[in-house]
N, C-alpha and C positions, 0 to 999 in steps of 0.2 A: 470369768468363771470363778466361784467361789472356793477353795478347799475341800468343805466336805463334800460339794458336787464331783470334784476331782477326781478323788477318793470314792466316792462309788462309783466314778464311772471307772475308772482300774480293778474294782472288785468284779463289778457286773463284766465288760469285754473280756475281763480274764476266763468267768465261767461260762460265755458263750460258744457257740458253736454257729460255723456255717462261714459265709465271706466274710472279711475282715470289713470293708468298707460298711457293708450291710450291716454288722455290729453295730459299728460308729453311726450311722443314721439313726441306725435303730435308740441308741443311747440319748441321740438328738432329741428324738419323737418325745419318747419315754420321760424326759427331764423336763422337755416345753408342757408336756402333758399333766403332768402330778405337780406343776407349779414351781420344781426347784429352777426352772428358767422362765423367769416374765420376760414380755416385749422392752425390747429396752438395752437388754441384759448385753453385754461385749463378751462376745467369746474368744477363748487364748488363741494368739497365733496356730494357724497348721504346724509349723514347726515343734510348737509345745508340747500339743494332742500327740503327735508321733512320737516323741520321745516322752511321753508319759506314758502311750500305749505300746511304744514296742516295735511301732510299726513302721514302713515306708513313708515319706512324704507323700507319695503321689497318691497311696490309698483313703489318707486323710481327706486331699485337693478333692478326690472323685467322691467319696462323702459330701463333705461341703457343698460342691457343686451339685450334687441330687438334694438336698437338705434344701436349696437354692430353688430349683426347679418345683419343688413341693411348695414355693411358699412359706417354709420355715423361717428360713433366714434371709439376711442381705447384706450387702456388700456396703463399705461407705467409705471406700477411696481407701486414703492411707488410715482413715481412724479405725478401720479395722473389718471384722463381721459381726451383726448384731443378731438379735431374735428379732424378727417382725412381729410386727402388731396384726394381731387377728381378722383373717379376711373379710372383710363386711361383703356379704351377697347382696346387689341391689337389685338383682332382678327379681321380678313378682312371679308369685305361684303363679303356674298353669293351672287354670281354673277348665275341670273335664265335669262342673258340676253347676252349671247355669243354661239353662238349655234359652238358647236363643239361636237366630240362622248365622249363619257365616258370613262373613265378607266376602264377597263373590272374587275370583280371582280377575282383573283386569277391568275393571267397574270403579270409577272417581266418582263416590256418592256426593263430596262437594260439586263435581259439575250437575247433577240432579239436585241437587237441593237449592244450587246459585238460581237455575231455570225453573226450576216450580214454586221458588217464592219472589218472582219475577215478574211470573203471569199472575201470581196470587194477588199480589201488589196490586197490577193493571188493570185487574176486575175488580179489586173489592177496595171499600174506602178503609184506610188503613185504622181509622176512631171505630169504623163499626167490628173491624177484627180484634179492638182491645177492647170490649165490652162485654155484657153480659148477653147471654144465647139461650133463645128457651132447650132445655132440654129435649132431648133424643134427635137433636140435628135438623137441619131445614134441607128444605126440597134438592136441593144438587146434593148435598150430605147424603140422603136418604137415597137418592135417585145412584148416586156410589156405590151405597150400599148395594142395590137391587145388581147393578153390573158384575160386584165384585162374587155375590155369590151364585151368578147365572150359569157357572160350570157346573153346579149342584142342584141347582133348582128348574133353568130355563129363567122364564120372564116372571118377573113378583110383580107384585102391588105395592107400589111405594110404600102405601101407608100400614104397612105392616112391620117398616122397617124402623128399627133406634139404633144412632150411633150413640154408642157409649167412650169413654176413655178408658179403653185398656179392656182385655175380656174377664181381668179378677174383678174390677167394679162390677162389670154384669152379673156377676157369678153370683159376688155378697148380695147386690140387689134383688137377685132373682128367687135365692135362700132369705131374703128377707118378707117378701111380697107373699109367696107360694106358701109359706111354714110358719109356723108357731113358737117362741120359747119350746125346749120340751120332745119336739119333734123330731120322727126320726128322717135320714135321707137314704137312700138304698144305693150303694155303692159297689165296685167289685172291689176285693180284700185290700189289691192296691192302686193307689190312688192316686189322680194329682195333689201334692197338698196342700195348695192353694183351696181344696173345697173343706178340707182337714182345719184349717186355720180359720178361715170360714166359719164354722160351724163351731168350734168352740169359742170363737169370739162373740159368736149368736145364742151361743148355749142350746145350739140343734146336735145333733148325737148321728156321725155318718156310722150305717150299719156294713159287712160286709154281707154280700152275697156269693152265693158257692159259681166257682168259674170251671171250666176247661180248655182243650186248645182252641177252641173257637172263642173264649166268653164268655161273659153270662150265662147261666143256665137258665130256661123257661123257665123248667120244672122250678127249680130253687126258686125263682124270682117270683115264684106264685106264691110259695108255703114263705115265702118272708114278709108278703103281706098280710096273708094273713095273720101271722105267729108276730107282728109286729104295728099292724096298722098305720103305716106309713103309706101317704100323698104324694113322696115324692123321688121320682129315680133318675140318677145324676149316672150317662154315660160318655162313654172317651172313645167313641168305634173305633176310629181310625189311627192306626200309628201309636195306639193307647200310650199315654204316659202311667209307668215309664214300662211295661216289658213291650212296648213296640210291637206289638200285636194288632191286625186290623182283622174288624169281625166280619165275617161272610157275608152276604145280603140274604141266604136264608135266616141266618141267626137273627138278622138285625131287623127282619119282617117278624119272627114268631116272637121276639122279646116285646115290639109296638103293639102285637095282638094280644099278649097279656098285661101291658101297661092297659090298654082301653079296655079290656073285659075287668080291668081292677081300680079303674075313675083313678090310676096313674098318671102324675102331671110329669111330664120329662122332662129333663136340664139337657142335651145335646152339646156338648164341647167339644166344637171339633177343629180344634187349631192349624191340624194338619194334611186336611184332605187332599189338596192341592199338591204337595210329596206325594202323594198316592198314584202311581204310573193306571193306574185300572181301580179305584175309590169304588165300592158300592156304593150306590144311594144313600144319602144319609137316612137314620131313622126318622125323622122328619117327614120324609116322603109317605113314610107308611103309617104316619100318626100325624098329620098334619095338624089336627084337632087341639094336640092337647102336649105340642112340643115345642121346647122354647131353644132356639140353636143360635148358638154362639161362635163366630169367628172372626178371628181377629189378625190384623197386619203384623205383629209384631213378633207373631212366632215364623213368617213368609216373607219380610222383607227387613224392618228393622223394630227394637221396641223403642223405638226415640219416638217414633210415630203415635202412640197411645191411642188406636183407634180399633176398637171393634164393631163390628154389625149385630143385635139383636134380631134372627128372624123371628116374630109373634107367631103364637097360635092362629091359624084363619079363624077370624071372625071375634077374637079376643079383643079386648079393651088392651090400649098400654096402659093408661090409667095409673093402675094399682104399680105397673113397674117402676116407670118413671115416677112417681112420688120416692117410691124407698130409694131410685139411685138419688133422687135429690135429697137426702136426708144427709148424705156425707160426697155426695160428688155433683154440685148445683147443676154443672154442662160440664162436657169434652173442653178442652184449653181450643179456642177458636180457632189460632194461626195452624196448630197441627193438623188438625181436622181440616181445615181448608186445604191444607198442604197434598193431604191425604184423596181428599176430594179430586183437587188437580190432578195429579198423578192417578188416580182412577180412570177419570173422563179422558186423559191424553195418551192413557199406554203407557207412563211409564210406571207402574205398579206393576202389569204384566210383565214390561222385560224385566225390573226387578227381578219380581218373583221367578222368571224362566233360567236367570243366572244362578240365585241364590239356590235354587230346585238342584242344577247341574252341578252346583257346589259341594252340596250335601250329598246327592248320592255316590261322588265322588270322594267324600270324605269316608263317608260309612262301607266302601268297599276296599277303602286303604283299612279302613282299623279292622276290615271283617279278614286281610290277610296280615297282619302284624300279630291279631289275636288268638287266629288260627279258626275263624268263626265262619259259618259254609255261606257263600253268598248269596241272594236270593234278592228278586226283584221287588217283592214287597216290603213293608215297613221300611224302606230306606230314608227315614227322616233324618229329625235332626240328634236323636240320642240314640243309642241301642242299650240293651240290658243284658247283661254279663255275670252268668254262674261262673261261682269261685270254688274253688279244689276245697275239698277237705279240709286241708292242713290250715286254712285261713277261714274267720268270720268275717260277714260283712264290718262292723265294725273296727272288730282289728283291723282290716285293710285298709280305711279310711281312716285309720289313726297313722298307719305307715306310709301312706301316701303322701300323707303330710311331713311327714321329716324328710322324703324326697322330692317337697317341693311341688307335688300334685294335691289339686281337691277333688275328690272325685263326692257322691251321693249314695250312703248306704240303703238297700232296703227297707228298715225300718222307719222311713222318712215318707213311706209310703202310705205306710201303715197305718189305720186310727188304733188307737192307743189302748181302745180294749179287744182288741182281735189278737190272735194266737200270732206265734211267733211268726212272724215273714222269707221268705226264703233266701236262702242265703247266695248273695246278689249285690250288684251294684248297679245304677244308671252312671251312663258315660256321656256326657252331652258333648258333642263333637265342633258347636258352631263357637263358642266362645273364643278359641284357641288362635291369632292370628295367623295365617298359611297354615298350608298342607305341613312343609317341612319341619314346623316347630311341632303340631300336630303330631307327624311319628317320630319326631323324637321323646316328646311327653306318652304315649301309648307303648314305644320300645321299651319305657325305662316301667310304666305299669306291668307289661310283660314281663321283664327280668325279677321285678319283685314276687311277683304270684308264682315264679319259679323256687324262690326262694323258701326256706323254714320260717316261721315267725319270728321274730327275735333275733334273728340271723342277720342281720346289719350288716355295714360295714365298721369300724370302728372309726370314729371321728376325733384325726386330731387337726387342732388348733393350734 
């Protein structure tokens, strides 16, 4: 230690007040902190410190030793006590902001992946799985599809079915096919924003429509056609991303009766019906005509998979679909799709999905008692949406979440970009998070923070 360090630290311990050793730490912090002590630095015998401060040996030692325990300093034999060198954190943010399912607890996805590209193998010649595929999937692909969405539909018609890669390629191509440069899409206020990116990349313009606890509103969804002349309405029934919301089946029949009394094409995304313990019928059912429904594996089981089902309109051409998905996605990657396929036809995509189900609403009733949030058997997917106190913006909070090491997703991300301010809110995606137990302790430590003032930190020393 240097002299003039010395020398303040005998001015400053002289005017403190409280425990002696606690002084002395506290001088520790305070000098590592404002730079008069870098990593490196050799600090004076205990011995010194005492009789510079006045004090007992042993109050010193027990400084030292807490200074020790903090991480401040170390030991190095007889060369002395140094300052360490500043903690490097190498573990990665908890990410409470990428909504995908969970890792089932007790579920070896290698032992299902070694087995369904085993049999994949056995059936198919492995030159024609690295080749090129016509688009929207061949016959077992399609024949997949029709199984995978038989909880919603009953029996389809193969040929009305496309697999796509991934349900955002379906989404840009189906915004591409349907709509114009220009064009509006009729949306609710908030959104997924995947149709958001979408559409500005397309330079289509999503509108919001007036909602309540149900919804969509008819009424609104009438007067915004015509106040708007918009072809096309983009809905999210079930589990809505992101306030988790599923629409009633009365809603979701009088919304289909005014898309058809207004030559409304619908977009149907519904990645989540399968969470849904009691799903109404998709809008589909009640608009068969002139709905395009989209779901996909990768929000139900994993997104390695990149597979979703396109159900067509009865009686529509794909045509016009499958050209615009082939203008930026020629086919589905063949080995996943096959994979995908397998695991359809053999059962294991159900138990997949029956684990990854029990996972999730298992997760969403831990963080509905950490957050203090009432539990309820519906929307239990894979994110919930979470009002914030007053005292906190969504933004501030996901600016604070980040200096503790959390991401979470503010409301405004919901948003399109010319609609009124979004409410003040976050989505919390629950599957990213490896186990439950890391799980509440990233959710405990969002709790303590929303307890807290703004700006109310802790103070961080190095």
């Amino acid at each position: 230690m240097n002299i003039p360090v010395e020398r303040t630290w005998v001015e400053v311990f002289g005017a403190g007040k409280g425990s002696r050793y606690l002084r002395i730490l506290s001088l520790i912090e305070r000098s590592i902190a404002e730079g008069q002590l870098q990593p490196g630095d050799r600090l004076p015998p205990q011995r010194r410190v005492a009789e510079l401060l006045g004090v007992d040996l042993t109050t010193v030692t027990r400084a030292y030793a807490e200074a020790k325990e903090r991480g401040l300093l170390e030991s190095r034999g007889p060369s002395g006590t140094f300052v360490s060198a500043p903690a490097v954190d190498f573990a990665q943010r908890i990410d409470l902001s990428m909504n995908m399912p969970p890792a089932p607890e007790g579920v070896e996805l290698s032992s299902f992946l070694r087995k369904g590209l085993a049999e994949v193998l056995a059936r198919n010649n492995a030159d024609l799985l690295m080749t090129y595929h016509a688009g929207g999937g061949s016959r077992a692909d399609r024949m997949a599809g029709c199984r995978w969405l038989e909880p919603m539909f009953g029996p389809l018609d193969v040929s009305r079915i496309a697999v796509c890669p991934g349900a955002q390629s379906a989404l840009a191509a189906l915004v591409l096919a349907l709509t114009r440069p220009g064009d509006t899409i009729l949306a609710e206020p908030l959104v997924y924003p995947g149709l958001i990116s979408v559409a500005e990349s397309l330079s289509r313009r999503v509108v919001a429509v007036a909602t309540d606890e149900d919804g969509m509103r008819p009424g609104a969804l009438e007067q915004a056609c015509d106040a708007r002349g918009a072809t096309v309405l983009y809905l999210n029934p079930t589990i809505q991303n992101p306030v988790a919301r599923t629409m009633s089946a009365t809603r979701r029949k009088a919304l289909a009766k005014v898309a058809q009394r207004k030559g409304l094409r619908i977009i149907e995304d519904d990645p989540y019906w399968l969470f849904e313990e009691q799903a109404p019928e998709p809008v589909a059912c009640w608009a068969p005509a002139s709905t395009y429904y989209i779901s996909t594996l990768s929000k139900c089981i994993t997104p390695g998979l990149r597979t979703a089902y396109v159900l067509m309109p009865a009686g529509q051409d794909e045509a016009s679909f499958l050209n615009a998905l082939r203008s930026f996605a020629l086919m589905a990657s063949p080995l996943p799709t096959a994979l995908a396929t397998q695991w359809v036809h053999d059962g294991s995509a159900r138990h997949l999905l029956d684990r990854v189900r029990a996972e999730s609403w298992g997760r969403h009733d831990l963080a509905s008692g950490i957050l203090g949030m009432p539990l309820r058997e519906s929307g239990r997917g894979i994110h919930i949406w979470h009002a914030l106190p007053a005292r906190w913006t969504a933004p501030e909070l996901a600016r604070a979440a980040l200096a503790e090491g959390l991401s979470v997703t503010p409301s405004v991300a919901f948003a399109p970009g010319a609609e009124p301010s979004p409410p003040n809110a976050v989505r919390l995606s629950l599957g990213a998070v490896r186990g439950r137990a890391l799980l509440a302790d990233a959710l405990s430590r969002l709790k303590a923070l929303l307890e807290r003032e703004p700006g109310a930190g802790r103070r961080l020393v190095i």
